[in-house]
C-alpha positions in Angstrom: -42.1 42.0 -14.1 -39.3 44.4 -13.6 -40.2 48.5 -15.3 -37.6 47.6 -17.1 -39.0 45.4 -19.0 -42.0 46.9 -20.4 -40.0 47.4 -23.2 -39.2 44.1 -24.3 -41.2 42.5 -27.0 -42.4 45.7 -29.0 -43.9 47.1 -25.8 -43.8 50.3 -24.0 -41.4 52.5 -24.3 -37.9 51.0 -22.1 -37.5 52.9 -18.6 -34.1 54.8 -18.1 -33.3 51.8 -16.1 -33.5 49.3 -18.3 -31.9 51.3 -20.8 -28.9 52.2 -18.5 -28.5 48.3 -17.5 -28.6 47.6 -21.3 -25.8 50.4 -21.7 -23.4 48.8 -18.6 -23.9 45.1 -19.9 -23.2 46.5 -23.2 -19.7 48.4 -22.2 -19.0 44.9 -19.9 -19.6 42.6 -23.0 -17.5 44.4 -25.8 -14.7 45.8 -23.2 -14.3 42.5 -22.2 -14.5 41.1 -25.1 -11.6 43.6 -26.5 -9.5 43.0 -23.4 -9.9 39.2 -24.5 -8.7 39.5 -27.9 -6.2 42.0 -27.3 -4.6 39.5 -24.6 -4.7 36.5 -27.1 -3.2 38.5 -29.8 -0.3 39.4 -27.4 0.3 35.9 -26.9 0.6 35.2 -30.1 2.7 37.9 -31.0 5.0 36.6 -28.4 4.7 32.9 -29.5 5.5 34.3 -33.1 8.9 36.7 -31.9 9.9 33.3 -30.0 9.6 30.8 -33.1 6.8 29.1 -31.8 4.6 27.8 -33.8 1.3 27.6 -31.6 0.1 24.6 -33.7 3.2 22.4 -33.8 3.2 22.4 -29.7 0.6 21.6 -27.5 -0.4 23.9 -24.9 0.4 23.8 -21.3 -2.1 23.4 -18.7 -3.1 26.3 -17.1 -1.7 26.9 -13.8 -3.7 30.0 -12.0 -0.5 30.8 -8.8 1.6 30.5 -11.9 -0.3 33.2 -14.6 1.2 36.1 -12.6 4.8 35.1 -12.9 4.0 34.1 -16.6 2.8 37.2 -17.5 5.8 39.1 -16.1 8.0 37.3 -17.9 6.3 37.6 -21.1 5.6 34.4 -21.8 3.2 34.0 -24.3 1.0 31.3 -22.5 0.2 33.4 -19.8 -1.4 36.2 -22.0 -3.1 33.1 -23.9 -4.5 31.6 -20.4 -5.4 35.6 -19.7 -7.1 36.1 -22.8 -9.1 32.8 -22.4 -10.3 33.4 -18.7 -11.0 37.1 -19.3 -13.2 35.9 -22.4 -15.1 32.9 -20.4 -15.9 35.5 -17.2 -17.4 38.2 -19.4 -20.0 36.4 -19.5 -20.3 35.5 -15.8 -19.8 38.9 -14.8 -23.1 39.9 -17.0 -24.8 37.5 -15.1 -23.6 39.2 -11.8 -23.8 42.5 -12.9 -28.2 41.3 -13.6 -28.6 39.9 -11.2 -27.2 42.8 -8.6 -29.8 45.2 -10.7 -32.6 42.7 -10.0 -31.8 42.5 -6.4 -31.6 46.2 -6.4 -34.7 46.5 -8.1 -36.7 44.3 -5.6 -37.3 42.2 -8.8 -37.6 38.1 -7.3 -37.9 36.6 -10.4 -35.5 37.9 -12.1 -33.1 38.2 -9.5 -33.9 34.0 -9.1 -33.5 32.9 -12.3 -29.9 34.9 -12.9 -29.2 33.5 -9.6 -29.6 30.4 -11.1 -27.7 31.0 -13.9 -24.9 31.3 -12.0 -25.3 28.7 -10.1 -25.6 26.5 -12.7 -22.2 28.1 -14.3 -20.4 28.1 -11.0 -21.7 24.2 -10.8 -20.1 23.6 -14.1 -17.0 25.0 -13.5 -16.5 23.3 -10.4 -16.9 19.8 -12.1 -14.9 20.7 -14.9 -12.3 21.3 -12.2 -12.8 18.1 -10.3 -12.4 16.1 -13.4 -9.1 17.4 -14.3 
């Protein structure tokens, strides 16, 4: 088990490390999740200043080689799209971010099982993909 982790469970105190990882994933996780919102509001501002009515119309697909130009001509579907993605890869990024400070660590378990975490998520969005 990792220094780290000492802490966990009403343990030993929690090692700088551990507390500095719990710091980064913290910014990652709220900044993203700010970002997210922020994005999806903008989109629905625009929908709004448009006379869209987000519920009347269905959305379009999303269309990644097509977000860019969306999002420089203010359409409100690419901040939407934007918003979305940023909010699902938060989480993935946590995941990355763990298991980099595992690996750094020399920490094989932990540094497995986030591997396989995002493996598994990776593996999940690839068949989401290939059943569109």
């Amino acid at each position: 088990m990792a220094d780290w982790q000492a802490g966990l469970g009403g343990g030993p105190a929690r090692t700088e490390l551990g507390l500095a990882l719990d710091r980064r994933l913290a910014r990652l996780l709220v900044g993203g999740m700010i970002v997210s919102v922020v994005l999806i509001g903008v989109g629905v501002a625009l929908m709004l200043v448009a006379g869209e009515v987000p519920l009347r119309n269905p959305a379009p697909r999303i269309d990644l080689a097509r977000l860019p130009a969306d999002l420089a001509a203010l359409r409100p579907e690419g901040f939407l799209w934007l918003g979305l993605l940023v909010g699902l890869g938060t989480p993935f990024a946590r995941v990355l971010i763990a298991f980099a400070t595992y690996a750094a660590g020399r920490d094989r378990r932990g540094a497995l099982v986030t591997a396989a975490v995002a493996g598994s998520l990776l593996l999940s969005l690839a068949l989401a993909l290939g059943t569109r």
